[in-house]
C-alpha positions as a Markdown table, in Angstrom:
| # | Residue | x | y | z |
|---|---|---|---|---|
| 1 | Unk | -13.5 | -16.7 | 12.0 |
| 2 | Unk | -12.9 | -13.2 | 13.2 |
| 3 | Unk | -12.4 | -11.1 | 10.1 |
| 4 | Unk | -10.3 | -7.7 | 10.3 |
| 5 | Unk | -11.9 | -4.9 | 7.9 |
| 6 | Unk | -9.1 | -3.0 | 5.7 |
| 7 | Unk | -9.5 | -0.4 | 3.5 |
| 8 | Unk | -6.6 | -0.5 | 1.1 |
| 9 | Unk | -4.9 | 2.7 | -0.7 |
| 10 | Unk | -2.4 | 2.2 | -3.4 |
| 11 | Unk | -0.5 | 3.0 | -6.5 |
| 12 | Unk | -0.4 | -0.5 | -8.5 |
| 13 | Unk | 1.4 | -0.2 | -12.1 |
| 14 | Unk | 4.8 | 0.8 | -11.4 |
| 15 | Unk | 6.3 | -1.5 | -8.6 |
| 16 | Unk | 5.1 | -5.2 | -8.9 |
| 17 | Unk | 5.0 | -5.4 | -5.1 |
| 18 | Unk | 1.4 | -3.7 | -4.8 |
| 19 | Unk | -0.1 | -6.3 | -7.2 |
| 20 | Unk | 1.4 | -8.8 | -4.9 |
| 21 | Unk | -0.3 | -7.5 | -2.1 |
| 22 | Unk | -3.8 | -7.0 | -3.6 |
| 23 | Unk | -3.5 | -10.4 | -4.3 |
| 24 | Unk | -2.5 | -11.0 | -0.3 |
| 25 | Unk | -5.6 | -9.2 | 0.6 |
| 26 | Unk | -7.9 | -10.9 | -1.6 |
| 27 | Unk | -7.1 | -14.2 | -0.7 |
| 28 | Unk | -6.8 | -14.0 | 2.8 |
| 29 | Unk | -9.3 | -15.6 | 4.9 |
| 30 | Unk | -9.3 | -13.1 | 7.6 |
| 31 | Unk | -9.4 | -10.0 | 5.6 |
| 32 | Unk | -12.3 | -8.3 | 4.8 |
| 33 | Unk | -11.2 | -6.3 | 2.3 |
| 34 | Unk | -13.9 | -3.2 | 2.4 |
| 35 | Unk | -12.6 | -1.5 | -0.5 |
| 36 | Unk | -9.3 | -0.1 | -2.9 |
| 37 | Unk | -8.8 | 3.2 | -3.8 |
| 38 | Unk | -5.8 | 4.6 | -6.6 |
| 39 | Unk | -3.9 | 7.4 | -6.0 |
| 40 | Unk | -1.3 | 9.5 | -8.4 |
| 41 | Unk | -0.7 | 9.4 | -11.9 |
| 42 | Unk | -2.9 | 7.3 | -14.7 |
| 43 | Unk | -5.5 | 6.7 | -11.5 |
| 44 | Unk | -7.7 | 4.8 | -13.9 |
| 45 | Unk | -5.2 | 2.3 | -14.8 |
| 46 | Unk | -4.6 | 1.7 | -11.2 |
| 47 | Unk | -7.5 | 0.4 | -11.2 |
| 48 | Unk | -7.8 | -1.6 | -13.8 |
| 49 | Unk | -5.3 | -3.2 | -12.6 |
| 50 | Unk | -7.1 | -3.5 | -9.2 |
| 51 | Unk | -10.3 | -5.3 | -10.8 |
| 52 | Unk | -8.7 | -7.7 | -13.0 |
| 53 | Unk | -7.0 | -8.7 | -9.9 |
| 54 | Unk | -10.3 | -8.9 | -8.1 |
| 55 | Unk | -11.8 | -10.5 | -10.7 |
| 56 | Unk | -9.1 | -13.5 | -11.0 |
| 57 | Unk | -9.7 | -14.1 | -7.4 |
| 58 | Unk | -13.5 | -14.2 | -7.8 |
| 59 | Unk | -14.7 | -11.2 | -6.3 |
| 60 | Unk | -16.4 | -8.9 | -8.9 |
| 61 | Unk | -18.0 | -6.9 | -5.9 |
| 62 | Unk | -15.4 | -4.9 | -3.9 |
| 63 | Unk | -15.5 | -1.5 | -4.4 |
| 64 | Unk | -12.7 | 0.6 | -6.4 |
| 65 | Unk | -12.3 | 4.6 | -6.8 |
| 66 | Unk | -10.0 | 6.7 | -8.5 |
| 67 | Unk | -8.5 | 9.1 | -6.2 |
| 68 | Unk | -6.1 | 11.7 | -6.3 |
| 69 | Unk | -4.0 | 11.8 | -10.0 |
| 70 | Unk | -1.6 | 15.1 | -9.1 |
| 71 | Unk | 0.4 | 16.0 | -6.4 |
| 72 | Unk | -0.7 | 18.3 | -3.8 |
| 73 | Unk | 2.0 | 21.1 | -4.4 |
| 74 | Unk | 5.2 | 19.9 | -5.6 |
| 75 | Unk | 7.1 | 16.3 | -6.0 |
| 76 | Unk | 7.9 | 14.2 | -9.2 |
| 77 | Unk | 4.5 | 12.3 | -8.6 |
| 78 | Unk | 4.3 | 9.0 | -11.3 |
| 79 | Unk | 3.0 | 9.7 | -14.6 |
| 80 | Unk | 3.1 | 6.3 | -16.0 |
| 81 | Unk | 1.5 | 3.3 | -14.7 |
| 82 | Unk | 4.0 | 0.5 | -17.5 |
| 83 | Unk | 1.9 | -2.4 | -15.9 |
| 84 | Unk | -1.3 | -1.8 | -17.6 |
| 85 | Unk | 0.3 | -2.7 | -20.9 |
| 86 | Unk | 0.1 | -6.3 | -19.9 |
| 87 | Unk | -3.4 | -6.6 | -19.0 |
| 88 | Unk | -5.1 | -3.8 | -21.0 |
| 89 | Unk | -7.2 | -6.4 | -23.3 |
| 90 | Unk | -8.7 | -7.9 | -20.2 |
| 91 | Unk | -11.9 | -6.9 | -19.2 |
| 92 | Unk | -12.2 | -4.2 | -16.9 |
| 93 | Unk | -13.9 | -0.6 | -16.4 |
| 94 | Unk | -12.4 | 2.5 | -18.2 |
| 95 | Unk | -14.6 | 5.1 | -17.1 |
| 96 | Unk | -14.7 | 5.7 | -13.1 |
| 97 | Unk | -14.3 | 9.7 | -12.4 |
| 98 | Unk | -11.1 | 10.8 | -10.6 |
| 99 | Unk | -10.8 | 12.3 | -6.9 |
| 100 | Unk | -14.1 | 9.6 | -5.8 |
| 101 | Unk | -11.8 | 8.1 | -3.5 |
| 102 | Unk | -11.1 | 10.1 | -0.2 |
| 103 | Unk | -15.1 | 10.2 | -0.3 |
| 104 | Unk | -15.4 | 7.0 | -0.2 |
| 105 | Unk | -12.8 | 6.3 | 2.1 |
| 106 | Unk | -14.5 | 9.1 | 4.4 |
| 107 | Unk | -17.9 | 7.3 | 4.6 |
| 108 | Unk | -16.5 | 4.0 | 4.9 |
| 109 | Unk | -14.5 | 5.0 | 8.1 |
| 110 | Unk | -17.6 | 7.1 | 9.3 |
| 111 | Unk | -19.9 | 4.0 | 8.9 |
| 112 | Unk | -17.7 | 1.7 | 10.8 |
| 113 | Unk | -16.0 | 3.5 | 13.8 |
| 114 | Unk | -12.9 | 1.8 | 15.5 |
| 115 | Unk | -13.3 | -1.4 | 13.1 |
| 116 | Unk | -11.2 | -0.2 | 10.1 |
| 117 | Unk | -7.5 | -0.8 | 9.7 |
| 118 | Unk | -6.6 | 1.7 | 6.6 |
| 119 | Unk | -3.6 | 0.6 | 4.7 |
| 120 | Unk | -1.6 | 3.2 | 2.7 |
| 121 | Unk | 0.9 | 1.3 | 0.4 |
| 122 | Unk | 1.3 | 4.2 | -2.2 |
| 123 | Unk | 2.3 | 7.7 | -2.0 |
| 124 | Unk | 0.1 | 9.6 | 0.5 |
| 125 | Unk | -2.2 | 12.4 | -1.5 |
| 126 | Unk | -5.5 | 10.3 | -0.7 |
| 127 | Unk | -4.8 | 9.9 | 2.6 |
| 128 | Unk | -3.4 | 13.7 | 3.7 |
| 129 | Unk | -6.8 | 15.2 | 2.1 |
| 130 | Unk | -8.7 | 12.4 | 4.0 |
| 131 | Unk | -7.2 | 13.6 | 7.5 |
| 132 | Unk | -7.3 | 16.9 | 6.2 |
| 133 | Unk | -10.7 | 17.5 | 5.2 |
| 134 | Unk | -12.4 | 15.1 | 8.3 |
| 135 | Unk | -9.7 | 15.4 | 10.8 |
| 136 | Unk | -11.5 | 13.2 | 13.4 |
| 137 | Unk | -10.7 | 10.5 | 11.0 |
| 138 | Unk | -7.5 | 9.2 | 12.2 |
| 139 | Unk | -9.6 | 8.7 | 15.8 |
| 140 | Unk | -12.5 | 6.9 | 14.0 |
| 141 | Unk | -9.7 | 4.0 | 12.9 |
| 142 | Unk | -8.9 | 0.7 | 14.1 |
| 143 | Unk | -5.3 | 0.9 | 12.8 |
| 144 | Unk | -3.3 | 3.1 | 10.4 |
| 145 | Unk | -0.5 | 1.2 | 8.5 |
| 146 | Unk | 1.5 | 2.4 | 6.0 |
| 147 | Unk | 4.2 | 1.3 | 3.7 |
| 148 | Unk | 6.9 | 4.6 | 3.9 |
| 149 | Unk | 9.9 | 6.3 | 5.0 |
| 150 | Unk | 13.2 | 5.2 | 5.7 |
| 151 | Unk | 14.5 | 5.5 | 9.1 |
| 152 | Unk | 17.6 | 3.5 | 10.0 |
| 153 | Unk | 20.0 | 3.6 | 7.1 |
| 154 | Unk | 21.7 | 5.6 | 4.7 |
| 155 | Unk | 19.3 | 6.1 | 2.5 |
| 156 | Unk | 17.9 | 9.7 | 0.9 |
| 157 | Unk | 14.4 | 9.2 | 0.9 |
| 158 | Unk | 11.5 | 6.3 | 0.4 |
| 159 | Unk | 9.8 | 6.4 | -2.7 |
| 160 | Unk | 6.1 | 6.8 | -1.8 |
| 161 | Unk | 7.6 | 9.7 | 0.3 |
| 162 | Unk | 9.6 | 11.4 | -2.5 |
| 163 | Unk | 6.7 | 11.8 | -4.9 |
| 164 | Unk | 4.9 | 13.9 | -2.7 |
| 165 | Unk | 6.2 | 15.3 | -0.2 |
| 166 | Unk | 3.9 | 17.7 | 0.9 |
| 167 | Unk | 1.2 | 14.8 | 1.4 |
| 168 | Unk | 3.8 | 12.5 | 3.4 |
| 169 | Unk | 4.4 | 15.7 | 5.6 |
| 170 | Unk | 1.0 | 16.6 | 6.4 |
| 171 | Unk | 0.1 | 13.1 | 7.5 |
| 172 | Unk | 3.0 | 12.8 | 9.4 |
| 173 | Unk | 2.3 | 16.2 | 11.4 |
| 174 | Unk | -1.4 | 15.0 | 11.5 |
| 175 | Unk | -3.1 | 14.5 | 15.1 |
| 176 | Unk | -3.4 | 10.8 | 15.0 |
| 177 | Unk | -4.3 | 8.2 | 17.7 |
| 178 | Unk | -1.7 | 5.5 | 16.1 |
| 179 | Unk | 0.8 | 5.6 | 12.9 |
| 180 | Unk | 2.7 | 2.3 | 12.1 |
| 181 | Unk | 5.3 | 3.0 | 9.5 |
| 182 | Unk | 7.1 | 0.2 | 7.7 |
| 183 | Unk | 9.7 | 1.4 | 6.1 |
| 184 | Unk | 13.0 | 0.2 | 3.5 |
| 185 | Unk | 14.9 | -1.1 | 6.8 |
| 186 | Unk | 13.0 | -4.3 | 6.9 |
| 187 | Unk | 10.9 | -4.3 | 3.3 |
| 188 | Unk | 14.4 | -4.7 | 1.6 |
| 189 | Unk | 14.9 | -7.9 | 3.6 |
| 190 | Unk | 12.0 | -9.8 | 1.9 |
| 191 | Unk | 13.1 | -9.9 | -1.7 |
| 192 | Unk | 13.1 | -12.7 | -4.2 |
| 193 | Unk | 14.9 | -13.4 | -7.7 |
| 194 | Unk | 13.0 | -13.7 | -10.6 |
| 195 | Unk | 13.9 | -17.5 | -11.2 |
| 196 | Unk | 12.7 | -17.8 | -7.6 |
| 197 | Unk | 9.2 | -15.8 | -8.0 |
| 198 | Unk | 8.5 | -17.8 | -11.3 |
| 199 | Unk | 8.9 | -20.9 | -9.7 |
| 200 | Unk | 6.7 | -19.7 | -6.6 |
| 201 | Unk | 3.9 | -17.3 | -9.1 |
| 202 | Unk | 1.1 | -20.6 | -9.1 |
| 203 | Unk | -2.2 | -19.9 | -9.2 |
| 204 | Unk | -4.9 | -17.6 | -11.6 |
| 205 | Unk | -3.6 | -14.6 | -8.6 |
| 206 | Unk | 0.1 | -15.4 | -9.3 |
| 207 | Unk | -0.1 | -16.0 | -12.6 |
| 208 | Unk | -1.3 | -12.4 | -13.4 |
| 209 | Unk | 0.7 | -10.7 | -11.4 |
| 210 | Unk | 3.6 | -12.9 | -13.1 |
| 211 | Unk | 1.9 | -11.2 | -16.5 |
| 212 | Unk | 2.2 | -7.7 | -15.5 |
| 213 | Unk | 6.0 | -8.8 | -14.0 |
| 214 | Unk | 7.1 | -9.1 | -17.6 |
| 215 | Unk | 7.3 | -5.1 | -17.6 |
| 216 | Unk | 9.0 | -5.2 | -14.0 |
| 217 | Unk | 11.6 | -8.0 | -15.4 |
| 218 | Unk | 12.7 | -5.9 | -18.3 |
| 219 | Unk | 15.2 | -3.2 | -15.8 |
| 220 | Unk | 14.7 | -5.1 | -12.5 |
| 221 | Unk | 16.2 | -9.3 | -11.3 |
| 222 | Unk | 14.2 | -9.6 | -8.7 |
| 223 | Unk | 11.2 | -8.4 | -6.8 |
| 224 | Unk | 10.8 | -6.5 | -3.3 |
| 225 | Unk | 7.6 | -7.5 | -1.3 |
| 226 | Unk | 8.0 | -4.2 | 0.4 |
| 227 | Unk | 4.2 | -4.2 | 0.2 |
| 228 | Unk | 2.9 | -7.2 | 0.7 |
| 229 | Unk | 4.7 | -7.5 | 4.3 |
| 230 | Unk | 3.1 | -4.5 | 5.7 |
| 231 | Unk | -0.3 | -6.5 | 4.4 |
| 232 | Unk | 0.8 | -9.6 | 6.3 |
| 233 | Unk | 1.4 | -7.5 | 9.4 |
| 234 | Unk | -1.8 | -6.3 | 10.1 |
| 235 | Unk | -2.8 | -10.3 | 10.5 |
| 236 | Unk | 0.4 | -11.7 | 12.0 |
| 237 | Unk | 1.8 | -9.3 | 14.3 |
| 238 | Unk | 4.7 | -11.2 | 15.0 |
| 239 | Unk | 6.3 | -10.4 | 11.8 |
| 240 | Unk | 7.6 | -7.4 | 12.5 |
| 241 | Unk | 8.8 | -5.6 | 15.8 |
| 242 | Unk | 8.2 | -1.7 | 16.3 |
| 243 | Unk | 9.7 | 1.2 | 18.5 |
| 244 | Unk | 7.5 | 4.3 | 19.3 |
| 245 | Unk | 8.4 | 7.8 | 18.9 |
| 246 | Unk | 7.9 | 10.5 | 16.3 |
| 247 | Unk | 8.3 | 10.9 | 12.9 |
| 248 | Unk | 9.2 | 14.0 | 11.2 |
| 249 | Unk | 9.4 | 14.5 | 7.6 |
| 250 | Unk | 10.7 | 17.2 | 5.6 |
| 251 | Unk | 8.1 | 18.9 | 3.0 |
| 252 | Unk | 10.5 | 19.8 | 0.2 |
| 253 | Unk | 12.3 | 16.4 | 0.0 |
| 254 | Unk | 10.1 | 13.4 | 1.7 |
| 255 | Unk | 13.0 | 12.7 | 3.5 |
| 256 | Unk | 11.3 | 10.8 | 7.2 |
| 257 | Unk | 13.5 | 11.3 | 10.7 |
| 258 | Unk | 12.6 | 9.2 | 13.7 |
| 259 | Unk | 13.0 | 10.4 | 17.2 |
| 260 | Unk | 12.5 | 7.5 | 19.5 |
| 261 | Unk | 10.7 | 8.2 | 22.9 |
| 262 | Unk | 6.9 | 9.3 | 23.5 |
| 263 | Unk | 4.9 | 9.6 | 20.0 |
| 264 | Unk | 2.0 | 8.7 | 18.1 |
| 265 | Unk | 4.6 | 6.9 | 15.7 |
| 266 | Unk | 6.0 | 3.3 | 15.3 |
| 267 | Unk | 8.2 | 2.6 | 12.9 |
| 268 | Unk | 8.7 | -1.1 | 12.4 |
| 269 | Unk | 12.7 | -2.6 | 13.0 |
| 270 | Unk | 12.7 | -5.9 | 12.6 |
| 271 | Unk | 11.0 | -8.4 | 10.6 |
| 272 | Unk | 10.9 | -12.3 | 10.7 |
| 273 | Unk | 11.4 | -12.6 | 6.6 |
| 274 | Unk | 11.1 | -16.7 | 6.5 |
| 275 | Unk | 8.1 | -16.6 | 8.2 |
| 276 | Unk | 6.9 | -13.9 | 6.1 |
| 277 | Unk | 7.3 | -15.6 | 2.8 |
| 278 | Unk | 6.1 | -18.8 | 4.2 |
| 279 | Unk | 2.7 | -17.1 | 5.6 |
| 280 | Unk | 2.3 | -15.2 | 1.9 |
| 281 | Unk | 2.8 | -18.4 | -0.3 |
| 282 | Unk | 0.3 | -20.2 | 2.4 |
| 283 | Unk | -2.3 | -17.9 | 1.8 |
| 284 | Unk | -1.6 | -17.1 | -2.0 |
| 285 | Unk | -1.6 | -20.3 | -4.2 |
């Protein structure tokens, strides 16, 4: 079996949906999931919430680094992390440094060029000091998927965009090979009730993430897999169908604009959401 090597960046604690695809990542027989790294807010709860996921699936050893806790300039950032209340008794590490993670994710990249498929599910502060400090970066990737922007409704602004802005517009006016952006067009087709998801959350993976849900529950009915899709994508293709072009974002508000045509950009338009679920809940049991 042919595995793909990702390097995942996210924000776990205040959506469910990034739990759900941690989860996705570790149990998936293809992935070989090379390392997570936290970005904004309470980094080190992020990660706590990262290892007790990878320690209910059985693998103590992948790396995890704090990264980026402020925002670059300006933006509302996320200053709470309400998922960590759940799991805070279970064992995990309180005491990694901050800002470790665009370091590692540097050397990671450098030491396996044109394998690595980086995945950017949270806002984008990790990633825009990555590209800018080692712009040959983007060039030394396999793939570059992220979970952001809105592009083909009415809709202000996508949330990992919004908190800071500045970061989502100096990745998107990056020089970069190849940009696949998945944003609320399709993710808000894949959503699930809550009876649904606790009928479906089986599993010591599930199970937790139905633990830290109980926060989610309290102001929300059902749950989003805006972020577990974009996982599934990078192993089934099919799932999702892109046009090329270029992405434009605007630094004071996050707010993304596609121009179709020639362009490092694809944003994704249409998504196959019953064989989505069907491939997650195969994989995650």
């Amino acid at each position: 079996m042919k595995k793909i090597p990702v390097l995942l960046d996210t924000d776990p604690g205040n959506d469910i949906d990034d739990a759900l695809a941690i989860s996705y990542l570790l149990s998936k027989p293809e992935c070989d999931l090379l390392g997570i790294t936290t970005v904004t807010g309470p980094v080190d709860q992020r990660s706590a919430i990262a290892e007790v996921l990878c320690n209910a699936a059985g693998k103590r050893n992948i790396p995890i680094h704090s990264g980026r806790s402020e925002v670059l300039a300006y933006g509302q950032g996320q200053p709470w992390c309400a998922q960590y209340e759940p799991i805070k008794d279970l064992p995990h590490k309180m005491n990694r440094k901050q800002d470790e993670a665009v370091d590692f994710l540097r050397q990671t990249i450098r030491k396996h060029p044109g394998e690595i498929t980086l995945l950017s599910i949270g806002p984008f502060p990790n990633v825009a000091l990555l590209f800018a400090i080692d712009p040959e970066i983007p060039f030394l990737l396999k793939e570059f998927v992220s979970m952001a922007g809105v592009f083909h409704m009415n809709f202000d602004a996508e949330w990992n965009c919004v908190c800071d802005p500045v970061a989502t517009a100096m990745v998107a006016h990056s020089k970069r090979p190849r940009h696949y952006w998945v944003g609320l067009d399709v993710t808000l087709q894949c959503q699930m009730e809550k009876a649904e998801c606790e009928k479906h959350f089986k599993g010591p993976l599930l199970e937790m993430v139905l633990k830290m849900a109980t926060k989610w529950f309290e102001r929300e009915g059902k749950i989003t897999f805006h972020d577990p899709l974009v996982a599934a994508s990078i192993f089934n293709p099919g799932l999702l169908t892109f046009e090329q072009g270029k992405v434009n974002v605007n630094p004071e508000k996050g707010q993304t604009h596609f121009e179709p045509g020639e362009g490092t950009d694809f944003i994704a338009a249409k998504v196959d959401s019953k064989r989505f679920f069907e491939e997650y809940f195969s994989v995650v049991k």
